[in-house]
C-alpha positions as CSV (number, residue, x, y, z in Angstrom):
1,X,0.0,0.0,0.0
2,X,2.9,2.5,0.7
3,X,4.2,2.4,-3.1
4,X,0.9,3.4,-3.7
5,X,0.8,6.3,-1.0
6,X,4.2,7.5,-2.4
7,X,3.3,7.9,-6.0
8,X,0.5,9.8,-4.9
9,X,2.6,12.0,-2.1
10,X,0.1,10.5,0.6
11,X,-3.2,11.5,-0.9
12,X,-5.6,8.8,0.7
13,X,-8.1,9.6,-1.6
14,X,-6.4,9.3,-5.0
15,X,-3.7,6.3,-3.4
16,X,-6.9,4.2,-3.1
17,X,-8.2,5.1,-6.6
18,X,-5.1,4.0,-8.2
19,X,-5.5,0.9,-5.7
20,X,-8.4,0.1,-7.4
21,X,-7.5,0.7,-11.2
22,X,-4.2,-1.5,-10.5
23,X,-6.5,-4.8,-9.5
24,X,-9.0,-3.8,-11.9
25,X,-6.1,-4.0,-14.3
26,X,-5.2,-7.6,-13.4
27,X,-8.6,-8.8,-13.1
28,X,-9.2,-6.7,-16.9
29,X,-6.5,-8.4,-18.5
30,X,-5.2,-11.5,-16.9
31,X,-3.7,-12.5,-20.1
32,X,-1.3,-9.8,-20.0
33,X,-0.9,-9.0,-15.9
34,X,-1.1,-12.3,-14.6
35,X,1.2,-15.0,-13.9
36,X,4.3,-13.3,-14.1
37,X,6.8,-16.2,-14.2
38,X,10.1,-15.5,-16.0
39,X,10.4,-19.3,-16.3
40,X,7.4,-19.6,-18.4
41,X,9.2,-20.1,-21.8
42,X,8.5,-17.7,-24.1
43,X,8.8,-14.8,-21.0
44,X,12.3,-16.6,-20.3
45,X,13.5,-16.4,-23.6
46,X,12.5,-12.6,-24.1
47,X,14.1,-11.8,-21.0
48,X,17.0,-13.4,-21.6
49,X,17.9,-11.9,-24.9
50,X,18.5,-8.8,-23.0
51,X,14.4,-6.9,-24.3
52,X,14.2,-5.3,-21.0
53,X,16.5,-4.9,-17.9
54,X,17.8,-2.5,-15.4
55,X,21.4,-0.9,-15.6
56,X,23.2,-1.7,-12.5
57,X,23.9,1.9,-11.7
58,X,21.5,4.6,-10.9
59,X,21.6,7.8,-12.7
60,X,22.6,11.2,-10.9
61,X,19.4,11.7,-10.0
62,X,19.1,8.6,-7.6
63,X,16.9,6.9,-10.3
64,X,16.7,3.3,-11.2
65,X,17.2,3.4,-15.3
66,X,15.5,0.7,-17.0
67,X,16.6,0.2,-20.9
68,X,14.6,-1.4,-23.6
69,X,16.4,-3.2,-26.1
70,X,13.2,-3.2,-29.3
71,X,15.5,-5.1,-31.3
72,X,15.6,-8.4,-29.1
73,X,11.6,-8.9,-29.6
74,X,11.2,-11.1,-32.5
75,X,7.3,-10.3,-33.7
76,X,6.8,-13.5,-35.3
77,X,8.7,-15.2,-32.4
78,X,6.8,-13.1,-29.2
79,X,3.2,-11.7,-28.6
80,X,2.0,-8.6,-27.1
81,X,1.1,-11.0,-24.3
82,X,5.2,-11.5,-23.9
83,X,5.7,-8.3,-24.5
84,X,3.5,-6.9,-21.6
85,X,4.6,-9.3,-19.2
86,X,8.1,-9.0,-19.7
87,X,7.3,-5.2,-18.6
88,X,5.4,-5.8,-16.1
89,X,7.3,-8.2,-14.0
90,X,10.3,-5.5,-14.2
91,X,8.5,-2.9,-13.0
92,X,6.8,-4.9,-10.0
93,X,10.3,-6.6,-8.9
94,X,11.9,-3.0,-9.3
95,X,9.4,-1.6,-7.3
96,X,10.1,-3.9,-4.2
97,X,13.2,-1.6,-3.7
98,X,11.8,1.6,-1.7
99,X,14.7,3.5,-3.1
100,X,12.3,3.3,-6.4
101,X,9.4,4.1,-5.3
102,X,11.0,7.1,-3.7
103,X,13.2,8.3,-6.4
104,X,11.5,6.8,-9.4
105,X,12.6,5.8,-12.8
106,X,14.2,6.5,-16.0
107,X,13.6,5.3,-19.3
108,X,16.4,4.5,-21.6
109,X,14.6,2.6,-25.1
110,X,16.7,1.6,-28.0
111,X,14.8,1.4,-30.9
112,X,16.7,0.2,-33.5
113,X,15.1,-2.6,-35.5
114,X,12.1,-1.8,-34.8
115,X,9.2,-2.3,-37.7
116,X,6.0,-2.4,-38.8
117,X,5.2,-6.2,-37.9
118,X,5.8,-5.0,-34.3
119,X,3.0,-2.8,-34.5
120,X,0.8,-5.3,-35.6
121,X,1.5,-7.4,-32.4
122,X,-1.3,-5.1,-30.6
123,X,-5.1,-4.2,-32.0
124,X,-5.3,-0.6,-31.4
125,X,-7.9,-1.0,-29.0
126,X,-5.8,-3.0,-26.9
127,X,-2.6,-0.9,-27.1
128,X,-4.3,2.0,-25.9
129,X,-6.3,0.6,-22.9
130,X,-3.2,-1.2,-21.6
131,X,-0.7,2.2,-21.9
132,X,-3.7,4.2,-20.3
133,X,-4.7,2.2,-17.9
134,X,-0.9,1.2,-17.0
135,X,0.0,4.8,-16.4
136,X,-2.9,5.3,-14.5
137,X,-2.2,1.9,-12.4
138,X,1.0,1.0,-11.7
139,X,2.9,3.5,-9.0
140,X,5.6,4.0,-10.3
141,X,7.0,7.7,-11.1
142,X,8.3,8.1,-14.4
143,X,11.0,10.9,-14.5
144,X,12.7,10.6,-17.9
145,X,12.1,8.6,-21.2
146,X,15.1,8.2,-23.4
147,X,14.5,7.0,-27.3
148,X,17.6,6.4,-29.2
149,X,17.3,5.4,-33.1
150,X,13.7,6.1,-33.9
151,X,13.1,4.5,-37.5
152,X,11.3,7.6,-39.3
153,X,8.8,4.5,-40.9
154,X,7.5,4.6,-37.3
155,X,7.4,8.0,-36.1
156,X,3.9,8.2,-37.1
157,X,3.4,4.8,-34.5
158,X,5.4,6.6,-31.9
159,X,3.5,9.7,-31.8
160,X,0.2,8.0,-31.7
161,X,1.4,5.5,-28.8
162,X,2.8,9.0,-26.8
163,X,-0.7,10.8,-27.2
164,X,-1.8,8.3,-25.2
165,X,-0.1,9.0,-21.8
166,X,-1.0,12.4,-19.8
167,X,0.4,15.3,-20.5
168,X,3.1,15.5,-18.3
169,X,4.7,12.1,-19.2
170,X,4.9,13.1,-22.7
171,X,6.7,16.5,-21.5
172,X,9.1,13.9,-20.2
173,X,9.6,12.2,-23.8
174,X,13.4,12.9,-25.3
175,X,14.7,11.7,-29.1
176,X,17.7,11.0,-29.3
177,X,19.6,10.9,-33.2
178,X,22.6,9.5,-31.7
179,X,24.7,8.4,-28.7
180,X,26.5,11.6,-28.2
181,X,22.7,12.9,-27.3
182,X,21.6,10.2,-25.2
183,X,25.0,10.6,-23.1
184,X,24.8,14.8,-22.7
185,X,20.9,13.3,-20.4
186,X,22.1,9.7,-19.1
187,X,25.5,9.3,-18.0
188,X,27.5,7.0,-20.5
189,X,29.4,5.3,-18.1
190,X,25.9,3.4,-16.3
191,X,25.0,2.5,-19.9
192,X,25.8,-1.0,-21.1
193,X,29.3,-1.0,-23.0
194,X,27.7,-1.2,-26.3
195,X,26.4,1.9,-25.7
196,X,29.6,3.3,-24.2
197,X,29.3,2.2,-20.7
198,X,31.8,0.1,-18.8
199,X,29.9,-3.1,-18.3
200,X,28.7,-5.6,-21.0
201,X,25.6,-5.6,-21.9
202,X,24.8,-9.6,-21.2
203,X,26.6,-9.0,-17.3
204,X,23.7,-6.5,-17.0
205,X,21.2,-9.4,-18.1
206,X,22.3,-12.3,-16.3
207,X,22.4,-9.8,-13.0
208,X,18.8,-9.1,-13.7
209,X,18.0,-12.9,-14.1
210,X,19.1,-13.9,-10.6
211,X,17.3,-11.3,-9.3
212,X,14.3,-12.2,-11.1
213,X,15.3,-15.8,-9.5
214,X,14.8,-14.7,-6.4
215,X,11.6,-12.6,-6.4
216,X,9.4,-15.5,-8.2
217,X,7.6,-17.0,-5.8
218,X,6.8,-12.8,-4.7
219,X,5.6,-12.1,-8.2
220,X,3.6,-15.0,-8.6
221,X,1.7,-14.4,-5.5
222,X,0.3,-11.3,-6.7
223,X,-2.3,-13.5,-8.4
224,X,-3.8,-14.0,-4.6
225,X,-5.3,-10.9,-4.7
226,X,-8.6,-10.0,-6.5
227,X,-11.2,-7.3,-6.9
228,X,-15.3,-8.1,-6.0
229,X,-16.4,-5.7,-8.6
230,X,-14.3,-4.4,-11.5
231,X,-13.8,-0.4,-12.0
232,X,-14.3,0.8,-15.0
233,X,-13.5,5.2,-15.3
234,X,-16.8,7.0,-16.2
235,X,-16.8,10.2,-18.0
236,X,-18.1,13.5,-15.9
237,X,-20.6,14.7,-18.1
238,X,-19.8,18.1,-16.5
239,X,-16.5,18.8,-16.4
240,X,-15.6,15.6,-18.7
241,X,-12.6,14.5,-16.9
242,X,-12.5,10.9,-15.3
243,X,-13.9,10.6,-11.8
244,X,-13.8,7.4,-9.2
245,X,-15.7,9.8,-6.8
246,X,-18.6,7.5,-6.8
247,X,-17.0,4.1,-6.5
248,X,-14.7,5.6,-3.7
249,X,-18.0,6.7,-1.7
250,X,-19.2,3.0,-2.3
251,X,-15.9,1.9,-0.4
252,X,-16.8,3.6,3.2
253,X,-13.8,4.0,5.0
254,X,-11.3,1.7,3.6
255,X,-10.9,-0.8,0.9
256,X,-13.7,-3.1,2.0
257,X,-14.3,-4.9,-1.4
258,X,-10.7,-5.9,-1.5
259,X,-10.0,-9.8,-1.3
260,X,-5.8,-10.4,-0.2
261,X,-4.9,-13.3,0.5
């Protein structure tokens, strides 16, 4: 409950909304939030190559940098379902740490390879609920987003999939053309040494893997807890912004529709 608290500097009221949209999440689409196991196969291998993992330094800031290597997800090898886990089981194990929650993270995404048939791995519909409702879900605080070699095939793919996050994530958006760019925001020497760091790349991955190890049996617990009644945001026909006023009066006092195990 504290990560939650934390990403929304102690507001009760809006730490128990984002409560609620994170098990509605789960319960909304299992397929893609549930049984994060790194052994399941397909996870394993994704994982493995290197698709995403965190640096083993933090950046100046304090931050945890996560990078994103687009290149190492196969589209006619992985599916969105891969994809999606593979995200969210770094960002749960990373946010065990309370030196994340408090700091937050940044972003660092190579995009190199990527193509059109990676687009296609999502329906549109899809795509956009599970970046909406992921930003809206998951506490974690997003400082900086890096993007190094964006394919100009894609940049049409990129802007749509950054419209769909608020406002002030996408202030947080950075392109980089080259390395000598990335390195003047993200210190070169935390990077992986294929991207002028010190440490290889795979060192980085295999570090990630044992940690992964040993929060398993952690991440695959999360599956305990469930939701009696599924949120779903309603439009103010007012003021036209999102409000969870009325399922927050429906929870007097607490979260008494909440089933942990």
């Amino acid at each position: 409950m504290l990560r939650f608290l934390r990403v929304k500097k102690f507001s009760v009221p809006m730490a128990q909304q984002t409560l609620l949209k994170y098990l509605s999440l789960r319960q909304t689409l299992p397929h893609l939030c549930k049984r994060l196991d790194y052994l399941e196969p397909s996870v394993n291998e994704l994982m493995s190559a290197g698709y995403i993992f965190p640096l083993l330094e933090r950046d100046s800031e304090g931050r945890k940098v996560i990078f994103y290597a687009a290149s190492k997800l196969d589209p006619y090898k992985f599916t969105c379902a891969d994809m999606t886990k593979a995200h969210i089981m770094t960002y749960e194990a990373l946010l065990e740490d309370e030196t994340n929650q408090v700091h937050g993270f940044c972003h660092v995404s190579d995009l190199a390879g990527i193509s059109a048939a990676h687009v296609t791995l999502w329906s549109p519909s899809e795509f956009t609920t599970a970046v909406k409702w992921g930003e809206q879900s998951i506490p974690m605080r997003h400082k900086e987003m890096h993007f190094l070699n964006l394919p100009a095939p894609v940049r049409l793919v990129y802007d749509l999939a950054r419209s769909t996050f608020s406002e002030k994530i996408r202030k947080r958006f950075k392109v980089h053309s080259n390395l000598k760019e990335l390195h003047s925001k993200v210190d070169a020497k935390i990077l992986p040494k294929e991207y002028g760091g010190k440490v290889p790349m795979q060192e980085m991955i295999d570090a990630w893997m044992r940690e992964l190890k040993g929060k398993r049996e952690r991440l695959m617990a999360l599956d305990k807890m469930s939701l009696t009644c599924v949120y779903k945001p309603q439009r103010n026909r007012k003021s036209g912004d999102s409000s969870l006023k009325s399922s927050i009066n429906s929870l007097p006092g607490s979260f008494r529709r909440l089933e942990v195990d």
